[in-house]
N, C-alpha and C positions, 0 to 999 in steps of 0.2 A: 446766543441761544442756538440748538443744534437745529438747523434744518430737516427739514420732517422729505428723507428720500426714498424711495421704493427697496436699497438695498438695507436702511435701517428698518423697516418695516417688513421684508421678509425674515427678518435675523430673530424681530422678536415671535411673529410666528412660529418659526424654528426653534426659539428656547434656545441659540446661538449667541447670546449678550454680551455674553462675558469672553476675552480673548482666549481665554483658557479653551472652552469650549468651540470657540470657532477657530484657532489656530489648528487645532485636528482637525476638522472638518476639510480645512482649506486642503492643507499636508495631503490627506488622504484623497482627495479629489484633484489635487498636481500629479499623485502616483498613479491615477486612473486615467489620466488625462495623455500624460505623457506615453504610461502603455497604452491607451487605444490610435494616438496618433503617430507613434513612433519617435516622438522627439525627447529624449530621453534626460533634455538641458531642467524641462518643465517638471521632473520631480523633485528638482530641487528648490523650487519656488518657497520664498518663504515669505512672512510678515511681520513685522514685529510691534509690540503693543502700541508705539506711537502713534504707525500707521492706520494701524484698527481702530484705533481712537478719534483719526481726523476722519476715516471712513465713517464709521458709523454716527457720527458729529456732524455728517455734511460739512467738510468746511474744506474740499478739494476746490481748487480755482479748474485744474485738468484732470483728466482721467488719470490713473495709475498706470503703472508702463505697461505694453503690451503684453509681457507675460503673465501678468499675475491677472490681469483683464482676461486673458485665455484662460485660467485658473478658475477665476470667479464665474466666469459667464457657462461653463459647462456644469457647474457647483451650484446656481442657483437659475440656470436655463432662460436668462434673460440677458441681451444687451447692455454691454457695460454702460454705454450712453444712456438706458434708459435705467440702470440701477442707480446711477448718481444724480439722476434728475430731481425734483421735489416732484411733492407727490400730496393731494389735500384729499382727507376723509368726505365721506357722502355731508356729517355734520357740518364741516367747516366751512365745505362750495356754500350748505344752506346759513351758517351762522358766521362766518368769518372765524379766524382764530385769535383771538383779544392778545394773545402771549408774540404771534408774530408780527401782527399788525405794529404793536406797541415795542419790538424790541428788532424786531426785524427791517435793514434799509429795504425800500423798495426796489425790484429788478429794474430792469431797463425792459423794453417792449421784448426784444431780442431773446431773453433769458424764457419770458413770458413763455413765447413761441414754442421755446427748445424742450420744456416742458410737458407741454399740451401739443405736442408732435404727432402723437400715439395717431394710428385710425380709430374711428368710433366701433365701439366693440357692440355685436351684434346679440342680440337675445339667449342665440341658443349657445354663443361664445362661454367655454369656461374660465372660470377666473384664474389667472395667473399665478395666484398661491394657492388655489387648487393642484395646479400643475404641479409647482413646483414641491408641495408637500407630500406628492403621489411620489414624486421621482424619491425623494426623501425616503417613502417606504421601500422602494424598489429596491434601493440601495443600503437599506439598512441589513445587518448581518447579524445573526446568532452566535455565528462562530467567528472569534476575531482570528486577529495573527497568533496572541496565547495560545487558544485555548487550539488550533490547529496543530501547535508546535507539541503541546500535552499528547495529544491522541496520536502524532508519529511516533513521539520518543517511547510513550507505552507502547506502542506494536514492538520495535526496536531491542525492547526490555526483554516482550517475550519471545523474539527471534534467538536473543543473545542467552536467554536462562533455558531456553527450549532441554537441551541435552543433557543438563546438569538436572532441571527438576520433572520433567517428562511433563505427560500430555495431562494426567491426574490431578496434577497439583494449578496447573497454569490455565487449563480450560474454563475455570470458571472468573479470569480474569480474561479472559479472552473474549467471552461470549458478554461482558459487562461493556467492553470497548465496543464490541458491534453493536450492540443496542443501544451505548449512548450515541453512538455515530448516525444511526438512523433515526432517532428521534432529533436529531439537530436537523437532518434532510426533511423532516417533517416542517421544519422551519423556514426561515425567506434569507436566502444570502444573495451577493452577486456573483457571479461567475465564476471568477475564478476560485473562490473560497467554495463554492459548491461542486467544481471541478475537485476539489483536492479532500473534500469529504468523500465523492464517489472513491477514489482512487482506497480513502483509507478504508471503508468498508470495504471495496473488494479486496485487500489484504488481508484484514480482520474475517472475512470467509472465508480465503483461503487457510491463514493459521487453522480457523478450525478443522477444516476440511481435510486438512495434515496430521491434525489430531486426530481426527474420525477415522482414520487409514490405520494411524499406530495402535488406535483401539479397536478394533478392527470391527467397525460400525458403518460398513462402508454404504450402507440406502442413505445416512447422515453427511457422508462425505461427499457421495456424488450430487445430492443438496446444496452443499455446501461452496463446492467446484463449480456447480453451475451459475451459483448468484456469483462468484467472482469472477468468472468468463462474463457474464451481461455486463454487469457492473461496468467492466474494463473497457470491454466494446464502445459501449455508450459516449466514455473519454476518450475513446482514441489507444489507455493505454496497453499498448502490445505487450511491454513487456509483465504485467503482471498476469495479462491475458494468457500469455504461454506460458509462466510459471502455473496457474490454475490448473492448466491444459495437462501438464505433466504431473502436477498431484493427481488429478485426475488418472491418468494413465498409470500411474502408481499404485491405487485404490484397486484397478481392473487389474492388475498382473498380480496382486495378491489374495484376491477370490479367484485365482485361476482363467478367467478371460484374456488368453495372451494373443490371440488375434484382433481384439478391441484396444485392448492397452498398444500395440504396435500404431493400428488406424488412426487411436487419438492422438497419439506423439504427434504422425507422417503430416496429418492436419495439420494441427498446431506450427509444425515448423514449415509449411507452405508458406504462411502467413508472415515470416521472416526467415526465409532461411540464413541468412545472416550472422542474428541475433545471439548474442553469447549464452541467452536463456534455451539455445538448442543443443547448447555442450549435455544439458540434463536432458534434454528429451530423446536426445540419442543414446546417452549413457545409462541414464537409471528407464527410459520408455522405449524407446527401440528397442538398442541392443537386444537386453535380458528377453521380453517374450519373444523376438525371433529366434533366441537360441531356444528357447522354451516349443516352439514352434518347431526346430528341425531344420529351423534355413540357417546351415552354418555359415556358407560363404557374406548373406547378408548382415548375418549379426556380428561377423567381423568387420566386415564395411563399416560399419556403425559404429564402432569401436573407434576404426581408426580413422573416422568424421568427427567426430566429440574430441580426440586426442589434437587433431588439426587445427580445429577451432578453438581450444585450448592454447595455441601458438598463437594464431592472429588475436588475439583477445587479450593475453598477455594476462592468466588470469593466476591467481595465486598460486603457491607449492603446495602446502596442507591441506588436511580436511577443516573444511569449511560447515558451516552448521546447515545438517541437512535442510531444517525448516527455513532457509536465510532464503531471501529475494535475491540475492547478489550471486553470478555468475557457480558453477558449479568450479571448486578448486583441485588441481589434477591428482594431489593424492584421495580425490574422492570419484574423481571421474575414472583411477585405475582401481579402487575398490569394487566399481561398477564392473569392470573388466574382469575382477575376477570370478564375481557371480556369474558373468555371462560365460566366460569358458569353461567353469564347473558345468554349468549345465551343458556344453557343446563336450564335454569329455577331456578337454584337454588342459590334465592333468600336471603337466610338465609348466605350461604357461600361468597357470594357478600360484604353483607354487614359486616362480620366477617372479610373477607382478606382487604375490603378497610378499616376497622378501623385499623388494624395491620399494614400497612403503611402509614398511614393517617397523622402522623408527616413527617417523611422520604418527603414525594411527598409534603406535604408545603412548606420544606427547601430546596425544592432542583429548582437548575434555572432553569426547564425546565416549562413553560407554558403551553405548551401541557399535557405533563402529567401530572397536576394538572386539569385542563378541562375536559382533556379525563378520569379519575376516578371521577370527579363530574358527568358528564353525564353517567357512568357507572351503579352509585349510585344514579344519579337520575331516571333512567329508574326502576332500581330493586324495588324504592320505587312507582312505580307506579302497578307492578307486586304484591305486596303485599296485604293479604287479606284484609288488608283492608288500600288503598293506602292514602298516605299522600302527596296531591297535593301542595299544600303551601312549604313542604320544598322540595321537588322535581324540582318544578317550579323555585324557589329563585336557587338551583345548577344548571339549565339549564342556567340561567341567568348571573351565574358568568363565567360560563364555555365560555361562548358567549365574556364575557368583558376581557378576561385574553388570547380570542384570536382575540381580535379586529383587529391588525395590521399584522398579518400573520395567513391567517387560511390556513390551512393545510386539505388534502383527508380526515383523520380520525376522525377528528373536526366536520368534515359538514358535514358527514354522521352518525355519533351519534348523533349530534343536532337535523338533519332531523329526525331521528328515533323517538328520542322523541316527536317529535314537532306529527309525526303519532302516537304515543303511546298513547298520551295528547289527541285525538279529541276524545274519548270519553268522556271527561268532558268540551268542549267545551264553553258550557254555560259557565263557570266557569272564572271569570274576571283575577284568574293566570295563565289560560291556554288562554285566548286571547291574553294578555300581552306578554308571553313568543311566540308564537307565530305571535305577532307581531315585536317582539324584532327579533326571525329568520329572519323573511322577512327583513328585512333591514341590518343585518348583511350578510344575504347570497346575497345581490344584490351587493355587493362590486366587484369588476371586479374579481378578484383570484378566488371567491366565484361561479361566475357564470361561469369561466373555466372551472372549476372543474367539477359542475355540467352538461355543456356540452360535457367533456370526458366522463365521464361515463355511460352517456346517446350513446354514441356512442361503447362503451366498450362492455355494457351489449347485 
């Protein structure tokens, strides 16, 4: 008959009866065991049903081996000695138990002792499957390992469809991930599973906050930036902290704040100046509003600090997907180059960096940046001394058709520019055209948002 011990008696509290059930329990508290004490032998701990069987049967003559004693005893917060001990109900001390009496040998005095070992527990003592039923809730989780793995691989989805379906069509799956993220946070996990929720929320604010930029709803974005800067802080983690930081800086260089968008990069990259997430802050947040600004010798520094750290980083060839968490890659960190020296004047380096990624940004899926270096390069060709309207005019035009269905802040405000660069050859039946072609592109509903945000921005 199975002896009646303190560790079969917490199991049934726990609703742990069956191996099934308490083999997970054990597993997952060797993995917590071995990460809080660093001995990394202890997550391999395992049991198998024989075992759980004499365990919870009382019918060990010795403890179980030292490890899985360490397993157990952090699992159910009591002494292995005194889990395997017997153990008798308030009933039984007053009525005996007819079933062990009758079926059970007698201990020897010795056994007696080792039993009734405990000190006398005092009044205001709480009971020990109190304890241990709180620790139970402490460590119960909302979010397991699934359902953690779900809510990355959907950020990841829409990192990776960003370019292809734009901010229109994905925001409202975006904005569904954050909300379930934060109502799991309204929930009880442990630590590390509530570490790795913070982390996905501040991603899932920043996605939006990247979208609020490309629609150019930037009081929503800087909203947005700032819950994924706290968020980050809170973890520790840096590098989504600086990735926000330059959305952020992104948002102000496109309402025209180019001395703020500078500030907020120079921040952010204090915080690691290191970090490969500063190839962007120097590229797409420095650089550009220092050239925007007038400090030419600085906004080439910047340039070629992004380009540097693009070496020590060892970071890709191609453009990389603007909205990605992952390092800026150098045919996007020289796309940035070339906006920045259109605005510094020089015109010659425009058109040298966009011919040196000019395959690269063909092959690569993003629409925007094929547009956004055609209108780059089409602008530079009208700054030239002796400008070439015709083939300027024809890239304004494509740039236009390659973002027909999702225009984007950065889109409509190069277009626009040109389309002012271009009135001085007005007369000119390719500068009507293309500026006829604006007008009707930028009346699309997105188009005329956009232009209404910033009009209230600036």
């Amino acid at each position: 008959m199975a002896r009646k011990t303190l560790f079969r008696q917490l199991l049934q509290q726990l609703h742990l009866t069956t191996y099934e059930g308490f083999s997970a329990q054990f597993e997952r508290a060797a993995v917590e065991l071995a990460d809080l004490v660093g001995d990394h032998r202890l997550a391999s701990v395992r049991i198998s049903s024989r075992q759980f069987d004499r365990w919870y049967g009382g019918e060990l003559e010795t403890l179980p081996r030292p490890d899985a004693c360490r397993v157990l005893e952090h699992m159910l917060g009591r002494p292995a000695s005194e889990l395997f001990s017997v153990v008798h109900t308030h009933d039984e001390e007053r009525h005996g138990d007819s079933r062990n009496s009758a079926e059970e040998p007698q201990r020897p005095p010795s056994q007696h002792r080792s039993s009734q070992s405990f000190a006398p527990r005092h009044a205001d003592d709480e009971h020990p499957l109190d304890i241990v039923s709180r620790t139970q809730q402490l460590t119960t989780s909302n979010a397991d390992e699934s359902t953690l793995a779900f809510l990355d691989s959907s950020l990841e989805s829409i990192t990776a469809r960003y370019e292809l379906d734009g901010p229109y069509a994905l925001r409202p799956q975006a904005r569904n991930l954050r909300r379930l993220v934060h109502t799991l946070l309204d929930g009880r996990q442990p630590p590390r599973a509530r570490r790795e929720l913070f982390r996905l929320a501040a991603r899932a604010a920043g996605l939006l906050g990247y979208m609020a930029v490309n629609t150019g709803d930037f009081a929503l974005a800087e909203a947005y930036c700032t819950e994924a800067r706290e968020l980050s802080r809170v973890i520790g983690d840096v590098e989504t902290e600086l990735w926000a930081s330059g959305t952020l800086s992104f948002g102000l260089y496109y309402v025209g704040r180019y001395a703020e968008a500078d500030a907020c990069a120079a921040a952010a990259m204090a915080r690691a100046p290191h970090s490969a997430q500063c190839i962007r802050l120097l590229a797409n947040g420095r650089a550009r509003a220092l050239a925007k600004t007038g400090q030419d010798q600085a906004a080439t520094h910047a340039i070629g600090q992004a380009l540097e750290l693009s070496e020590i980083h060892d970071v890709p060839v191609g453009i990389t997907s603007c909205i990605s968490f992952e390092p800026y890659g150098h045919a996007r960190t020289l796309a940035n180059a070339v906006t920045t020296h259109l605005s510094l004047g020089n015109v010659d380096q425009v058109l040298k960096d966009a011919e040196q990624i000019d395959d690269l940004v063909e092959h690569s899926d993003s629409p925007w940046s094929r547009a956004l270096v055609r209108l780059d390069v089409s602008t530079a060709l009208l700054k030239q001394p002796s400008p070439d309207l015709e083939h300027s005019m024809s890239l304004g035009s494509e740039a236009l058709a390659l973002c027909a269905d999702a225009p984007i802040t950065s889109v409509w405000q190069r277009a626009r520019d040109l389309r002012e660069q271009a009135q001085r050859w007005r007369d000119q039946r390719v500068v009507r055209e293309y500026d006829e072609e604006f007008r009707t592109w930028s009346s699309q509903p997105a188009a005329l948002a956009m232009s209404s945000s910033r009009s209230r921005a600036v």
